[in-house]
PDB file as gemmi writes it, atoms N, CA and C in Angstrom:
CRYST1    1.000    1.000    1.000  90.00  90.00  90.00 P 1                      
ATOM      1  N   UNK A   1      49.981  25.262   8.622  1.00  0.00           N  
ATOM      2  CA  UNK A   1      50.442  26.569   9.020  1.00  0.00           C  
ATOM      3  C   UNK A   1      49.333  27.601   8.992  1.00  0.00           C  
ATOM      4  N   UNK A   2      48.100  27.031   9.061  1.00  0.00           N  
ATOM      5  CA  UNK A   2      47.037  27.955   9.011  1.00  0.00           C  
ATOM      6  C   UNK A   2      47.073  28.307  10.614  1.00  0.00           C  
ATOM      7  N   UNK A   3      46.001  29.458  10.628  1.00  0.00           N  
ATOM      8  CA  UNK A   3      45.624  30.012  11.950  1.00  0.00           C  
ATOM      9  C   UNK A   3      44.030  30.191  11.627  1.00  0.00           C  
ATOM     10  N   UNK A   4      43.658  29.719  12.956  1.00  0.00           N  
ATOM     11  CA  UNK A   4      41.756  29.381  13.077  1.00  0.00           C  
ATOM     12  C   UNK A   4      41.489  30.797  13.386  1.00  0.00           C  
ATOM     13  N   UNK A   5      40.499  31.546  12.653  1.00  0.00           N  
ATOM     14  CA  UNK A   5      39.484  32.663  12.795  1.00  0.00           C  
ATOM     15  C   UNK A   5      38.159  32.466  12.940  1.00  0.00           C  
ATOM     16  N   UNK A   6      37.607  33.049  13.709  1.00  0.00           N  
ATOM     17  CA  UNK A   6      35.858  32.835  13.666  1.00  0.00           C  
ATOM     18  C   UNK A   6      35.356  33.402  12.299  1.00  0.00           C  
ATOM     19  N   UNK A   7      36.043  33.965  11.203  1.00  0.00           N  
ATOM     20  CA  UNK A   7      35.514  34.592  10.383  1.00  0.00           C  
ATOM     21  C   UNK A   7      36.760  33.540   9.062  1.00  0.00           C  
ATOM     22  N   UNK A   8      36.181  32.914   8.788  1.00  0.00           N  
ATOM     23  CA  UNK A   8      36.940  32.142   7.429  1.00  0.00           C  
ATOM     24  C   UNK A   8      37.620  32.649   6.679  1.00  0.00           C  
ATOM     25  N   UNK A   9      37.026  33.728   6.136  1.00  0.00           N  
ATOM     26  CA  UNK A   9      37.640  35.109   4.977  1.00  0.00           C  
ATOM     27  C   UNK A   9      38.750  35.160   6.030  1.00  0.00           C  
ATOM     28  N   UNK A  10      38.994  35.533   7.296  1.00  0.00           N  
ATOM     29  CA  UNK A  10      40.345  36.310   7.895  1.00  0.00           C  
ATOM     30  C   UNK A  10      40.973  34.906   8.476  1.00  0.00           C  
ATOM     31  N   UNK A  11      40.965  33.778   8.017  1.00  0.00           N  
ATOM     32  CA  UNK A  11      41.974  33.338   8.415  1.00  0.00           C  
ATOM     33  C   UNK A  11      43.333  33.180   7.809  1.00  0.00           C  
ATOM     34  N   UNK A  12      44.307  33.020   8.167  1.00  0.00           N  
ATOM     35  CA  UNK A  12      45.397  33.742   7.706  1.00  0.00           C  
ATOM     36  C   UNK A  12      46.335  32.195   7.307  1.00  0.00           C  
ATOM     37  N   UNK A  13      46.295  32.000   5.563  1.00  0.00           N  
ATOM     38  CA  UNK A  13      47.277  31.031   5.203  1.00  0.00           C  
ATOM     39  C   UNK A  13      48.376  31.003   5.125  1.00  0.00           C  
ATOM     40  N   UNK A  14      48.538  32.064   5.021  1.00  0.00           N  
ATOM     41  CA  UNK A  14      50.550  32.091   5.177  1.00  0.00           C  
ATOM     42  C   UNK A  14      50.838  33.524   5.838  1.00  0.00           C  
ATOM     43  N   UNK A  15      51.504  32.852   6.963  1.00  0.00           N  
ATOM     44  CA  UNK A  15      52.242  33.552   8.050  1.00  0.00           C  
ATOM     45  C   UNK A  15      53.101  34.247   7.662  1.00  0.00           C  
ATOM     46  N   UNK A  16      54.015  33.966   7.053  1.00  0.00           N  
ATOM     47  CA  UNK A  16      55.144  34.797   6.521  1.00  0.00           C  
ATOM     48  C   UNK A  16      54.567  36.025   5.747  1.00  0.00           C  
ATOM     49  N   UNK A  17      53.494  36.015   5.099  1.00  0.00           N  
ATOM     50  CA  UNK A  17      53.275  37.435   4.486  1.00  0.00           C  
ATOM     51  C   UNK A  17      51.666  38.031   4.807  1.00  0.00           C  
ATOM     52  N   UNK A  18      51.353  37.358   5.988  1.00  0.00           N  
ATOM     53  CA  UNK A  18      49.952  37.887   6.403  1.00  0.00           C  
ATOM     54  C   UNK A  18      48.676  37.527   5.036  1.00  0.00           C  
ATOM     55  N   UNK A  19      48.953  36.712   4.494  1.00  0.00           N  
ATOM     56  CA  UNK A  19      47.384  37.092   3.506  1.00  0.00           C  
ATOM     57  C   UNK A  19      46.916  35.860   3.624  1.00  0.00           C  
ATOM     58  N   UNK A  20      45.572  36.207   3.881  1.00  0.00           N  
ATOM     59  CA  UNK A  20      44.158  35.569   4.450  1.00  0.00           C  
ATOM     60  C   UNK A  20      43.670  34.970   3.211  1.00  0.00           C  
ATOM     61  N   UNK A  21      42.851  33.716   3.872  1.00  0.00           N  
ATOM     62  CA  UNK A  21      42.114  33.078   2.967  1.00  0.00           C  
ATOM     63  C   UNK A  21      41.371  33.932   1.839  1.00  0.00           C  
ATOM     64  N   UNK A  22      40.904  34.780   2.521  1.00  0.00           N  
ATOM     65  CA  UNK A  22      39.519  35.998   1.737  1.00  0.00           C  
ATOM     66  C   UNK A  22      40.552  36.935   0.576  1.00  0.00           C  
ATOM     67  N   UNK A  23      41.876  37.200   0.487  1.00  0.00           N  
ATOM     68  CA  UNK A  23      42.423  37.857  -0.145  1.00  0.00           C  
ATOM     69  C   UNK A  23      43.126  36.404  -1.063  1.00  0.00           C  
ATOM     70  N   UNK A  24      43.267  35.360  -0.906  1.00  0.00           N  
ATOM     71  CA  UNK A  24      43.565  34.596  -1.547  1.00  0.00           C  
ATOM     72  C   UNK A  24      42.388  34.346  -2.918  1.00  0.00           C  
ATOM     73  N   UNK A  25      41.388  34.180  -2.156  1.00  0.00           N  
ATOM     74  CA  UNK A  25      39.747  33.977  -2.932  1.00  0.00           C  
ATOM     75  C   UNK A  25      39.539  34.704  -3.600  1.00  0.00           C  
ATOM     76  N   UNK A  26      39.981  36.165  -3.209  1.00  0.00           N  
ATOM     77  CA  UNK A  26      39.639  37.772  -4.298  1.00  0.00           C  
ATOM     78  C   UNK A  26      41.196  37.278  -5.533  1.00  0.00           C  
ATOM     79  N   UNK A  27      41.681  37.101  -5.510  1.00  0.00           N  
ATOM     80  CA  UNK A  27      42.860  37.307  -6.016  1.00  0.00           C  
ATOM     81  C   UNK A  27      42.145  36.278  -7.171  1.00  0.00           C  
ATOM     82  N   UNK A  28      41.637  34.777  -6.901  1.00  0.00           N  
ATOM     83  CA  UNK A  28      41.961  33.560  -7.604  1.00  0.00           C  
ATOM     84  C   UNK A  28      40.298  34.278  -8.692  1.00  0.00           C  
ATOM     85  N   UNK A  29      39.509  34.885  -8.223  1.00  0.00           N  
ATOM     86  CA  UNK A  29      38.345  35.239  -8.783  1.00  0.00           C  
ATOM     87  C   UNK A  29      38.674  36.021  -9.873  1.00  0.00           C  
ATOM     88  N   UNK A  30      40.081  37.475  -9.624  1.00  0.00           N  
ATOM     89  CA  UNK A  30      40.592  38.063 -10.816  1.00  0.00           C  
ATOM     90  C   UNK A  30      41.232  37.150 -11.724  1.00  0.00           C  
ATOM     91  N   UNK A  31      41.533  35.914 -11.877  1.00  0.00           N  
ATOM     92  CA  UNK A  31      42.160  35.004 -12.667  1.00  0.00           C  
ATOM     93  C   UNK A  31      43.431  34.458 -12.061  1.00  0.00           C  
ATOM     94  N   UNK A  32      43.961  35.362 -10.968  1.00  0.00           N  
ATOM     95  CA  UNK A  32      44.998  34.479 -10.810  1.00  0.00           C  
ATOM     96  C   UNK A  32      45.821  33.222 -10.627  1.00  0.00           C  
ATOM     97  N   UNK A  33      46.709  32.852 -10.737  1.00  0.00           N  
ATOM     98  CA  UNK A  33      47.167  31.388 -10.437  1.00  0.00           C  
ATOM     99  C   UNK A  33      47.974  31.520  -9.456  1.00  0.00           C  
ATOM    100  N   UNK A  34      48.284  30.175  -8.656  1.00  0.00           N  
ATOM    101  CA  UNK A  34      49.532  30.470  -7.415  1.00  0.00           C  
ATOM    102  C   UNK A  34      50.519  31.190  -7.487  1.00  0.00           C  
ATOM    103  N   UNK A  35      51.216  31.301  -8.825  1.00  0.00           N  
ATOM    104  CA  UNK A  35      52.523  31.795  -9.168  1.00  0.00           C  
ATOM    105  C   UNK A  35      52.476  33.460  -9.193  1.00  0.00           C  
ATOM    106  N   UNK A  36      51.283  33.950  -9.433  1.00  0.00           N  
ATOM    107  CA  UNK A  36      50.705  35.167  -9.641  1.00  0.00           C  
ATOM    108  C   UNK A  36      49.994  35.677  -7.852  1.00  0.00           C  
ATOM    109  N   UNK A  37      49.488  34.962  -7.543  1.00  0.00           N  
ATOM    110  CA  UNK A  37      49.078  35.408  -6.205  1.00  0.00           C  
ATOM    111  C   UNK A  37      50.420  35.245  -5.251  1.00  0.00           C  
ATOM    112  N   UNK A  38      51.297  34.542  -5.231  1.00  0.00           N  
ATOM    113  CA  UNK A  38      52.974  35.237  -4.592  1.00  0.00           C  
ATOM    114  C   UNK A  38      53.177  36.199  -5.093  1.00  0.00           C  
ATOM    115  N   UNK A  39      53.529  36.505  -6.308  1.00  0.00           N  
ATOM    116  CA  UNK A  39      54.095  37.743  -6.491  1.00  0.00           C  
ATOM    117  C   UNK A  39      53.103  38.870  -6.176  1.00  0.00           C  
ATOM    118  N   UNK A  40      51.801  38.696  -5.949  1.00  0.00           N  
ATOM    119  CA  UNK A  40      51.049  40.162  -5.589  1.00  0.00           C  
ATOM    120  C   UNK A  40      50.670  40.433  -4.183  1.00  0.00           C  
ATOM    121  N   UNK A  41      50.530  38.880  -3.674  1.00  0.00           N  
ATOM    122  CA  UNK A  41      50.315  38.876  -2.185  1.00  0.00           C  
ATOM    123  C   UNK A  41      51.627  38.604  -1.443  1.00  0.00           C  
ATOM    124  N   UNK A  42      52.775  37.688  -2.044  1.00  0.00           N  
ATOM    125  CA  UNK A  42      53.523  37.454  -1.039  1.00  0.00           C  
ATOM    126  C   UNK A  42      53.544  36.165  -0.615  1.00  0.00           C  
ATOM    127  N   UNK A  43      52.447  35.546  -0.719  1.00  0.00           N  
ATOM    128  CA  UNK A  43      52.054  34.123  -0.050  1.00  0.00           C  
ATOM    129  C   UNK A  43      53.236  33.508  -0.582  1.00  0.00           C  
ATOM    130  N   UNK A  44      53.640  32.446  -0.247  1.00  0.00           N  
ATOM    131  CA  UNK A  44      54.688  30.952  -0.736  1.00  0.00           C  
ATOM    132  C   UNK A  44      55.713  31.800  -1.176  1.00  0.00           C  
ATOM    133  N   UNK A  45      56.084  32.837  -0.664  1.00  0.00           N  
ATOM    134  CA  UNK A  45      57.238  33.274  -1.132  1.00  0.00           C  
ATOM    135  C   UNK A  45      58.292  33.769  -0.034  1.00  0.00           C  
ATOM    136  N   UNK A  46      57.753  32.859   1.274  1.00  0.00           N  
ATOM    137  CA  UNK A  46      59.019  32.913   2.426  1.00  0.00           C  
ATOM    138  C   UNK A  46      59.057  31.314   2.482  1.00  0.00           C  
ATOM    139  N   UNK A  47      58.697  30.768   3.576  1.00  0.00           N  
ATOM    140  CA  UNK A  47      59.311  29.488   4.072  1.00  0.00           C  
ATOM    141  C   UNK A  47      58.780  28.656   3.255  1.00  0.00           C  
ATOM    142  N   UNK A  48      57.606  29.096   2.654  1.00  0.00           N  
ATOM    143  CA  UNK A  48      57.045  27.909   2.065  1.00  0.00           C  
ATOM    144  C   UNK A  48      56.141  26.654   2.369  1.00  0.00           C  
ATOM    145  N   UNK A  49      56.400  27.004   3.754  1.00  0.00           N  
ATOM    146  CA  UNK A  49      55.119  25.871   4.352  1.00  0.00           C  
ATOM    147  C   UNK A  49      53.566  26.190   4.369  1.00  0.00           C  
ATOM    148  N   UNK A  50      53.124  27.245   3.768  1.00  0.00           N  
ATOM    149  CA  UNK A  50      51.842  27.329   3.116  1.00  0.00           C  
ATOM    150  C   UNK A  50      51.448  26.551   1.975  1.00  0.00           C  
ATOM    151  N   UNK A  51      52.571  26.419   0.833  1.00  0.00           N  
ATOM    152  CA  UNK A  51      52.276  26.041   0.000  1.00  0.00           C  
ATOM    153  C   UNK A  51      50.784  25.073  -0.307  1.00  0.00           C  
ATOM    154  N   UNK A  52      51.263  24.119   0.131  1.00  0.00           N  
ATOM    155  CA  UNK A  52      50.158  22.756   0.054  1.00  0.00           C  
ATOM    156  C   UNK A  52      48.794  23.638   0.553  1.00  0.00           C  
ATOM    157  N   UNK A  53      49.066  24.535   1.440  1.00  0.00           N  
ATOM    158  CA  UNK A  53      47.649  24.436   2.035  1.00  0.00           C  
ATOM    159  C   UNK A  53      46.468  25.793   1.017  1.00  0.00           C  
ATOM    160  N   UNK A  54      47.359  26.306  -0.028  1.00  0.00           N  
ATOM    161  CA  UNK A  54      47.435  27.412  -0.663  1.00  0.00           C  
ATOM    162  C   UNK A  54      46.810  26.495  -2.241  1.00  0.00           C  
ATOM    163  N   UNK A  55      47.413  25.654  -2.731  1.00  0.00           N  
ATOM    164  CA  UNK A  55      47.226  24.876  -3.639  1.00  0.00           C  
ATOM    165  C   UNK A  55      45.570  24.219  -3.153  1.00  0.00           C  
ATOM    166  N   UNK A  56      45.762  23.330  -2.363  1.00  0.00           N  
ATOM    167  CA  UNK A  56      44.342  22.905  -1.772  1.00  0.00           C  
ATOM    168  C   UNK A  56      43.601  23.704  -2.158  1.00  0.00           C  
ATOM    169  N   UNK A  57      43.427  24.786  -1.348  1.00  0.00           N  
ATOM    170  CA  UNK A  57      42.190  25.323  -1.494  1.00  0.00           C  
ATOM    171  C   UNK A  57      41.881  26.327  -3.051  1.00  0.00           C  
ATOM    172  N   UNK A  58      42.893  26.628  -3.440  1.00  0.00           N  
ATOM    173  CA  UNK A  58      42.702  27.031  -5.010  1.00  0.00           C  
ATOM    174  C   UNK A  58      42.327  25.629  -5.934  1.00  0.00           C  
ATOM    175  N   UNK A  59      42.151  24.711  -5.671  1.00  0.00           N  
ATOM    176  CA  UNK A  59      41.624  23.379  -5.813  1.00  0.00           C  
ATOM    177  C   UNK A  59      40.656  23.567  -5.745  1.00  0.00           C  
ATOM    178  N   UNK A  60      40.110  23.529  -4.238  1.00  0.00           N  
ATOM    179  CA  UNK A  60      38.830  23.947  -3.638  1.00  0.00           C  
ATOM    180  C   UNK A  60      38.037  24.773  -4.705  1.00  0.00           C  
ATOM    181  N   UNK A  61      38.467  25.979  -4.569  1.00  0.00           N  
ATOM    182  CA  UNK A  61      38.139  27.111  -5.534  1.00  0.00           C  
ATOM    183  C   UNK A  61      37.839  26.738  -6.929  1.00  0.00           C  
ATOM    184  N   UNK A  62      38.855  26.274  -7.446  1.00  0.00           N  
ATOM    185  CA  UNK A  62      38.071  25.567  -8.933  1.00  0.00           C  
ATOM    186  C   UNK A  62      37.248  25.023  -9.152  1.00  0.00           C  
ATOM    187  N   UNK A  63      37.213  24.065  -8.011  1.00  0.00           N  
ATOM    188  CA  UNK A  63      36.105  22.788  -8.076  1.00  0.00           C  
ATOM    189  C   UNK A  63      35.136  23.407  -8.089  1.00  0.00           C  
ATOM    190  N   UNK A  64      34.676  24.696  -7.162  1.00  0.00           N  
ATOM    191  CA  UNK A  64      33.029  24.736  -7.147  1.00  0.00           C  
ATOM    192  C   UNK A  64      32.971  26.222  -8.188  1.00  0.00           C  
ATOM    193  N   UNK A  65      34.043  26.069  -8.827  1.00  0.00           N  
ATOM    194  CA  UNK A  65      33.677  27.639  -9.937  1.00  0.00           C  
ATOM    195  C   UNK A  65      33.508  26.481 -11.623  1.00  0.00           C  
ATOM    196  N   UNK A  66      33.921  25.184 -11.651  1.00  0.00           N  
ATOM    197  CA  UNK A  66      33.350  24.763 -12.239  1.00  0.00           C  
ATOM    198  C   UNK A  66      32.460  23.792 -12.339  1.00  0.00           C  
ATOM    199  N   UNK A  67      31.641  24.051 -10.663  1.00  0.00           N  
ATOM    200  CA  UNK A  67      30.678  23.318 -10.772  1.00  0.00           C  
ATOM    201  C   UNK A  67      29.271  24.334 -11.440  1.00  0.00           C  
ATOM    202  N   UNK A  68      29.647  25.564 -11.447  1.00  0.00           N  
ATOM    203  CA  UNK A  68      28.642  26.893 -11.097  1.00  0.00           C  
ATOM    204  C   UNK A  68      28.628  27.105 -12.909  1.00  0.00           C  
ATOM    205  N   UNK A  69      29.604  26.930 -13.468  1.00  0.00           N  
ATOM    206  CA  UNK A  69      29.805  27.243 -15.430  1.00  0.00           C  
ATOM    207  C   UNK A  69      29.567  26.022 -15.758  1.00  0.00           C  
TER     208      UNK A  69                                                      
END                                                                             
């Protein structure tokens, strides 16, 4: 349920509440967790078919924040 941007930061993971990869990334950097980035962004908190793709990449995100500590 993603949508392709020439700019990565603006591509947009969940449709239902507009928030972009790049506001997902700012969010997970303040500490947040999935459960916390719905309730501030909205994400996974309509249809739900972001989910998986929302999890992934906060995956993603861990992996190389503890490759860096």
């Amino acid at each position: 349920m993603t949508k392709t941007n020439s700019n990565h930061a603006d591509e947009i993971m969940c449709e239902c509440s507009g928030t972009t990869r790049g506001k997902i990334q700012i969010l997970f950097e303040q500490g947040m967790d999935i459960d916390a980035i719905s309730r501030w962004a909205g994400a996974v908190s309509g249809c739900g078919g972001c989910e998986w793709d929302i999890v992934d990449y906060l995956n993603t995100l861990t992996e190389r924040k503890n490759k860096i500590t």
